[in-house]
C-alpha positions in Angstrom: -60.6 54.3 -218.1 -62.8 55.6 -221.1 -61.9 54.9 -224.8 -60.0 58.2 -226.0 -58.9 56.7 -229.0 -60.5 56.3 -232.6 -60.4 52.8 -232.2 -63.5 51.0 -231.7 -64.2 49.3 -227.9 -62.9 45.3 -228.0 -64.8 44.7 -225.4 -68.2 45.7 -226.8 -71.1 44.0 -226.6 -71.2 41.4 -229.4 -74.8 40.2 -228.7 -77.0 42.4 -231.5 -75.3 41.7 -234.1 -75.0 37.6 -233.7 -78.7 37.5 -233.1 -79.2 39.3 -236.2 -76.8 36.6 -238.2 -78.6 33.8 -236.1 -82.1 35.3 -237.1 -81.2 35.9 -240.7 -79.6 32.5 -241.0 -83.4 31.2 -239.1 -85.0 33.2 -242.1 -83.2 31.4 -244.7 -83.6 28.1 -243.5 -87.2 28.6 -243.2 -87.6 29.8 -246.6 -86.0 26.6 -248.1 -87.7 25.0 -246.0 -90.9 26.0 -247.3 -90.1 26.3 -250.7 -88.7 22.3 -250.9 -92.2 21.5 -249.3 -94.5 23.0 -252.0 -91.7 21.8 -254.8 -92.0 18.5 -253.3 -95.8 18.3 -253.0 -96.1 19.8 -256.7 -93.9 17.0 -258.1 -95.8 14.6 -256.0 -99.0 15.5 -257.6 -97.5 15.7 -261.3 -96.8 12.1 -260.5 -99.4 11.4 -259.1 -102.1 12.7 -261.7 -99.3 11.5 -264.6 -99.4 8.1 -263.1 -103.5 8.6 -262.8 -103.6 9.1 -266.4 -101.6 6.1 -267.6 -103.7 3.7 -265.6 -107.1 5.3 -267.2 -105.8 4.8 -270.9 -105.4 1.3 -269.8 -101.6 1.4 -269.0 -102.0 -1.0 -266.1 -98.0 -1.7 -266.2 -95.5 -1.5 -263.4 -94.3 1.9 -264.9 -97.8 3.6 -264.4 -98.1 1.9 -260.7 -94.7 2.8 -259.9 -95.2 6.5 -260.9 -98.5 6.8 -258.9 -96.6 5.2 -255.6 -93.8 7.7 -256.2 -96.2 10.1 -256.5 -98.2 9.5 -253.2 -94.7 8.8 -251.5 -93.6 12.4 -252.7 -97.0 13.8 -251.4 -96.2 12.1 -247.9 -92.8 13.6 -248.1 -93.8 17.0 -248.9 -96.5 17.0 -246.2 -93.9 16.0 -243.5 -91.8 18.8 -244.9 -94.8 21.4 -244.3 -95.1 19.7 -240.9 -91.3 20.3 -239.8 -91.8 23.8 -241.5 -94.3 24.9 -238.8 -92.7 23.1 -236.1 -89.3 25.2 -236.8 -92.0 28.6 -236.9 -93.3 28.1 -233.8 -89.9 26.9 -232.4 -88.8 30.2 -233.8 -91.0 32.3 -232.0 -90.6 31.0 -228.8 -86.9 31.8 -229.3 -87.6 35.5 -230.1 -90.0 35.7 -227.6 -87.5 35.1 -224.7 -85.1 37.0 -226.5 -87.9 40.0 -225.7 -88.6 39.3 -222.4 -85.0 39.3 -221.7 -84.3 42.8 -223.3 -87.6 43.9 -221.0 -85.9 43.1 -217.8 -82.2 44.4 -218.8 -84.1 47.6 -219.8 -86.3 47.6 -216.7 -83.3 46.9 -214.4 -81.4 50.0 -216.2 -84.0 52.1 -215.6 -83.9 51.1 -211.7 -80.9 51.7 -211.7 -81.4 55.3 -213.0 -84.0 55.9 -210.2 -83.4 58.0 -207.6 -81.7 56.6 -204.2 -84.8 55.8 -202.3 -87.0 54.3 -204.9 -84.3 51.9 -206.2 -84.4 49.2 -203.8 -88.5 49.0 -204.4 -88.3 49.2 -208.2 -85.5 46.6 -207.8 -87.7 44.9 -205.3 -90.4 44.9 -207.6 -88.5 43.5 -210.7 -86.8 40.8 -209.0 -90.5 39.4 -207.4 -92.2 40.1 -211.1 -89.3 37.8 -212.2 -89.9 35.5 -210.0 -93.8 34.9 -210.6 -93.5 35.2 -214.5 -93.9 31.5 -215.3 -96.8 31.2 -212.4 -100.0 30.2 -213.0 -102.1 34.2 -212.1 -103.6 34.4 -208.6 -106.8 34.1 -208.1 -109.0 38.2 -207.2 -109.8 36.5 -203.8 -106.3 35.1 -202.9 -105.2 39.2 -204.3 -107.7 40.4 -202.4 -106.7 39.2 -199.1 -102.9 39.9 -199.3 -104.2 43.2 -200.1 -106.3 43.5 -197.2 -103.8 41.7 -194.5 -100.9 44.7 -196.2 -103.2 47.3 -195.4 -103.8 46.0 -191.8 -100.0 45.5 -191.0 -99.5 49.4 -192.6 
């Protein structure tokens, strides 16, 4: 029975808009992410070039060692964050990528659907066997070639 009321449908897909939270919640962490890293690196190299400094006016101490170890430590530190900040990129595209392909084949199985009685059952046909080889390596023109050729023979 269709919604007559004002009231808004319960049952509603919720999907859209929790991808969008996920995705801006993916957007934020990745800009922290990225931001700590270059924060970390810069201190790293203050330290580094401060502890530099004190060893060439003959400051040979434990302070002036200490604050060039920190500094190379913090330069380690911020590389590995830089590192995990393009790991969590690519990871992120991969996610959004799928998320594509998936809204390709719900609109391409709407739009079967929407075909006219005697084409349906091919265009579903055709979906379900494009589905199927997605993740397959392509086929060779000669291996193509033949099926093509054996098709036409059976026809």
């Amino acid at each position: 029975m269709p919604n007559t009321s004002n009231q808004p449908n319960k049952n509603y897909d919720k999907t859209p808009e929790q991808l969008e939270k996920y995705r801006n919640i993916n957007v934020t962490h990745l800009s922290w992410s990225f931001w700590s890293s270059l924060v970390s690196l810069f201190a790293g190299l203050v330290a580094l070039l401060s502890g530099v400094y004190l060893v060439m006016q003959g400051n040979t101490g434990l302070s002036s060692q200490l604050t060039v170890i920190g500094g190379v430590l913090t330069e380690f530190i911020g590389a590995g964050f830089f590192i995990l900040y393009s790991k969590n990129v690519k990871q992120l595209n991969i996610f959004y990528e799928r998320l594509i392909k998936h809204q390709d084949v719900l609109y391409a199985i709407s739009l079967a659907r929407e075909a006219q009685e005697d084409h349906r059952a091919d265009l579903i046909k055709a979906i379900i066997g494009k589905l199927l080889t997605t993740n397959e390596p392509p086929t060779p023109p000669d291996v193509l070639k033949a099926i093509l050729e054996s098709n036409t023979r059976n026809s």
